[in-house]
Backbone as CSV, one residue per row, in Angstrom:
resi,resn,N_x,N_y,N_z,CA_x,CA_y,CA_z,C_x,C_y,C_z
1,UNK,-2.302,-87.726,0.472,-2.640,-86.793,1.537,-4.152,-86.555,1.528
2,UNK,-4.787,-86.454,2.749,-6.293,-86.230,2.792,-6.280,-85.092,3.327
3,UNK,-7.278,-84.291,2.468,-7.359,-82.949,2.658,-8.210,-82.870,3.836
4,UNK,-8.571,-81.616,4.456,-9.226,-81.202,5.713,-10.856,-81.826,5.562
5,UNK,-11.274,-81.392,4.344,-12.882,-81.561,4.191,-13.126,-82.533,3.610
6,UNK,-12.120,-83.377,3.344,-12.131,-85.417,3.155,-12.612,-85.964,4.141
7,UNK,-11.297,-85.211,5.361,-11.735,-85.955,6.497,-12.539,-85.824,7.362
8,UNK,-13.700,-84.178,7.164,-14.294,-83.604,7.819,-15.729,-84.204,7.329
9,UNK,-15.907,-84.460,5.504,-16.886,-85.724,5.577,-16.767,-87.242,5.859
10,UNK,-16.215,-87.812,6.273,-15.599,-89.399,6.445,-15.832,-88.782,7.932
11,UNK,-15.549,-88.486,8.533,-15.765,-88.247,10.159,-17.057,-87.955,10.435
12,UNK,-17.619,-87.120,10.155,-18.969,-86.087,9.992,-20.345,-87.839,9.531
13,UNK,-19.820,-87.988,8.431,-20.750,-89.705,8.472,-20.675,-90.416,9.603
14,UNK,-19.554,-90.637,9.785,-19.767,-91.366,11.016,-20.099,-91.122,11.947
15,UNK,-20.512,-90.093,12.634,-20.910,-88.947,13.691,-22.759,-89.395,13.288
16,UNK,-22.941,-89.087,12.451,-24.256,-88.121,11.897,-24.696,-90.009,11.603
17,UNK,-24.303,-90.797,10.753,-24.462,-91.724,10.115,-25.749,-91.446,8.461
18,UNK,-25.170,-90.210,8.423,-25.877,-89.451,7.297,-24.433,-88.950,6.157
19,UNK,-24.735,-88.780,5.142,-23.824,-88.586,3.980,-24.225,-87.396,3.870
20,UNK,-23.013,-86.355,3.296,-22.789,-85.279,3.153,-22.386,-84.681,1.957
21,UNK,-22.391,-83.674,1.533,-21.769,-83.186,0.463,-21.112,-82.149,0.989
22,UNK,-20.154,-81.726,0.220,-19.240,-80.664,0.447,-19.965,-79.115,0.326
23,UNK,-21.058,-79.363,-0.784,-22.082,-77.995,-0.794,-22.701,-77.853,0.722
24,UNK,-22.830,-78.935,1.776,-23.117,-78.587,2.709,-22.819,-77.898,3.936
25,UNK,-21.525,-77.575,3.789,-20.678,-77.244,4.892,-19.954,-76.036,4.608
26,UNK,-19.550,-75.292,5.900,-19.288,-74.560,5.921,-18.089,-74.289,6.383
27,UNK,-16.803,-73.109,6.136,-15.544,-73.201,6.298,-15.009,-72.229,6.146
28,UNK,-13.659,-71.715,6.638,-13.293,-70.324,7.024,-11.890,-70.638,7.381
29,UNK,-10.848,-70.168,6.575,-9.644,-70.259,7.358,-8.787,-68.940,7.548
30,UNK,-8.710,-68.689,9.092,-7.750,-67.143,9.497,-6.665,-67.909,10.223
31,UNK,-6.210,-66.598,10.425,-4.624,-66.219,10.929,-5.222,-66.024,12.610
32,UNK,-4.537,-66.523,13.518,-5.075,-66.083,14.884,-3.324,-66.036,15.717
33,UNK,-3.788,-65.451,16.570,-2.095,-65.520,17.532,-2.939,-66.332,18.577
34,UNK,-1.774,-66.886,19.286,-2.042,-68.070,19.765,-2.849,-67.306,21.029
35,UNK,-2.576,-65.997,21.955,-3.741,-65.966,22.823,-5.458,-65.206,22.062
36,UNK,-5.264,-65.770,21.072,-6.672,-65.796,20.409,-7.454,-66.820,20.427
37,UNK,-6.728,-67.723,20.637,-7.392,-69.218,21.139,-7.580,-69.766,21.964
38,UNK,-8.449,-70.824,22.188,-8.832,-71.347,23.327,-8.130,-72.065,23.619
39,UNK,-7.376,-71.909,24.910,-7.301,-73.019,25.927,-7.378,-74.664,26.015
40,UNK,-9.161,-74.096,26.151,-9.651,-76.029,26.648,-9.834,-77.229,25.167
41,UNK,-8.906,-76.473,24.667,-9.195,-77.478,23.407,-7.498,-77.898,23.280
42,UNK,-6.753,-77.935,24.296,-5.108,-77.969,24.210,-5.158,-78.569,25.720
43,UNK,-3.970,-79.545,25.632,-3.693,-79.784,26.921,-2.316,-79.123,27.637
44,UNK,-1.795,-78.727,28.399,-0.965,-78.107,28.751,0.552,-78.638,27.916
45,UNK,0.841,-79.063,27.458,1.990,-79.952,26.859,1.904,-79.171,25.481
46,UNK,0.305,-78.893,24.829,0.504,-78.809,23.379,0.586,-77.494,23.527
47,UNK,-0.139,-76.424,24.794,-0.541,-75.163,24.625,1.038,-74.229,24.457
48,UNK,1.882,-75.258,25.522,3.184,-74.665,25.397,3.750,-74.935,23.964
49,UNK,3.834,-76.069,23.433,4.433,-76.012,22.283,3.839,-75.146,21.096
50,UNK,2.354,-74.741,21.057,1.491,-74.087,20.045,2.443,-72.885,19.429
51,UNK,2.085,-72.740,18.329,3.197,-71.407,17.827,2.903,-70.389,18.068
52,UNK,2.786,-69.228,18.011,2.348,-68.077,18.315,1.410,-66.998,17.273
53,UNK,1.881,-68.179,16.188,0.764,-67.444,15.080,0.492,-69.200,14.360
54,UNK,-0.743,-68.610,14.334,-1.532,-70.298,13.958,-2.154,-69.678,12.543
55,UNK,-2.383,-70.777,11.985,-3.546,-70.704,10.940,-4.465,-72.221,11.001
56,UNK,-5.956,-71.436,11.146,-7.028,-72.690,11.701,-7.696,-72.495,10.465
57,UNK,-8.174,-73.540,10.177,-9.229,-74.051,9.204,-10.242,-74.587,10.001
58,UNK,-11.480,-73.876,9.766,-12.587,-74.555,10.797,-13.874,-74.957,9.837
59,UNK,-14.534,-76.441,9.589,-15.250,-76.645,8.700,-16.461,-77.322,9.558
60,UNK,-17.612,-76.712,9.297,-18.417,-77.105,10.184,-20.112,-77.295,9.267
61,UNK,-20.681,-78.310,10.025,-22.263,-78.968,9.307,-22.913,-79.080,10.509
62,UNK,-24.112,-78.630,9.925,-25.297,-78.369,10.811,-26.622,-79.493,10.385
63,UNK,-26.692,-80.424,11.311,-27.711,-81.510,10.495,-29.188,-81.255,10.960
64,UNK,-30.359,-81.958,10.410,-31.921,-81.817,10.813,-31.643,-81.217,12.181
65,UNK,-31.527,-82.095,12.865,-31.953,-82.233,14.368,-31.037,-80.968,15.168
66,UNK,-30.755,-80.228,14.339,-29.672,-79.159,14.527,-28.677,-79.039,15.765
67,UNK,-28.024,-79.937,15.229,-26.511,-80.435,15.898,-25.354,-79.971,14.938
68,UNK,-24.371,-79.082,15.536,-23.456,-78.754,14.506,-22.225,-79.378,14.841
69,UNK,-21.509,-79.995,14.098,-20.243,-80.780,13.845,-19.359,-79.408,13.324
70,UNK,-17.975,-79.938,14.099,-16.893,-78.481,13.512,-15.491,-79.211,13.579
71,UNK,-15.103,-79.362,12.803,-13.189,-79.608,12.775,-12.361,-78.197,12.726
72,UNK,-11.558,-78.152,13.448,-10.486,-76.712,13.833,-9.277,-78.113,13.288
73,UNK,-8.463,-77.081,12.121,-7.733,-77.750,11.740,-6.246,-76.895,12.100
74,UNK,-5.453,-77.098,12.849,-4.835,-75.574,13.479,-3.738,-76.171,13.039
75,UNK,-2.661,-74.937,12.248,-1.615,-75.437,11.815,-0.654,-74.272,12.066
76,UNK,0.913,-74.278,12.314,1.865,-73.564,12.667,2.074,-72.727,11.239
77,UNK,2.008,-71.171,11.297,1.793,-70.619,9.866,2.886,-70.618,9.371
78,UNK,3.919,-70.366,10.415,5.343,-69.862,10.016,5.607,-70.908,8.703
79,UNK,5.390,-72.364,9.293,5.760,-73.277,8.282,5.067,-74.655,7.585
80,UNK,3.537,-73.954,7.405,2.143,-74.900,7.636,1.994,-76.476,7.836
81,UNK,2.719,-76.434,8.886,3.302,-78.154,9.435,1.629,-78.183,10.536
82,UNK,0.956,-79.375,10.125,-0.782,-79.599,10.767,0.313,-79.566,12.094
83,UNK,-0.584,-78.988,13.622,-0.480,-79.308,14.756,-1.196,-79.812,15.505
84,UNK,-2.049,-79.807,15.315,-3.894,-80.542,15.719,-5.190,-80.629,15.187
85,UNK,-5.919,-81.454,15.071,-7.157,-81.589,14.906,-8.486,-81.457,15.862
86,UNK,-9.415,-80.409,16.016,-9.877,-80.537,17.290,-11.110,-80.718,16.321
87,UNK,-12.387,-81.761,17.483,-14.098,-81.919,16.891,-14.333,-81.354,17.953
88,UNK,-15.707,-80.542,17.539,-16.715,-80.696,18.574,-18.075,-80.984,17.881
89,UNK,-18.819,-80.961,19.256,-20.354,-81.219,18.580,-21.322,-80.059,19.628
90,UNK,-21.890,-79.161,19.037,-22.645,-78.516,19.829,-21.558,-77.807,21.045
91,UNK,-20.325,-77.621,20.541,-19.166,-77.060,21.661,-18.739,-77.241,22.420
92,UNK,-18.991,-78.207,22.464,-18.221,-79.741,23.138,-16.667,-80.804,22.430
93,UNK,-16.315,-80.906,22.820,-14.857,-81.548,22.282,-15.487,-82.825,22.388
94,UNK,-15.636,-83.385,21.127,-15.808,-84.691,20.751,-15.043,-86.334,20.710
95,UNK,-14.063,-85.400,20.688,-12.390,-86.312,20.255,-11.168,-85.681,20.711
């Protein structure tokens, strides 16, 4: 199993084409109900299925040229089964 901030540096390189350390980044995981969240990062198919209480992991790097990279790792709390992965870059949906 690859943890969140495995894949948040292995992604984040390839983005950046710069190497990272884990001392670099930053990360935060809460409890949100689902109209605590955004919208435009769900397409209508997932927003309906989303649970009503989430737990997001959001890990985010800020490079030179100050561009910040962020993975929202949003998972159903009731029974912490992953439901999506969202990037952005500068707050933009990347992927």
């Amino acid at each position: 199993m690859t943890y969140s901030f495995e894949r948040f540096l292995i992604r984040t390189k390839q983005y950046t084409e710069e190497s990272i350390l884990l001392k670099d980044v930053g990360y935060e995981t809460v409890e949100l109900y689902k109209e605590e969240i955004d919208e435009r990062y769900f397409t209508k198919e997932e927003w309906l299925q989303l649970p009503q209480v989430c737990m997001v992991t959001a890990i985010s790097f800020i490079n030179e040229l100050k561009d910040e990279y962020m993975m929202l790792d949003v998972y159903d709390e009731e029974n912490s089964q992953h439901f999506k992965s969202i990037w952005i870059k500068n707050g933009d949906t990347i992927m």
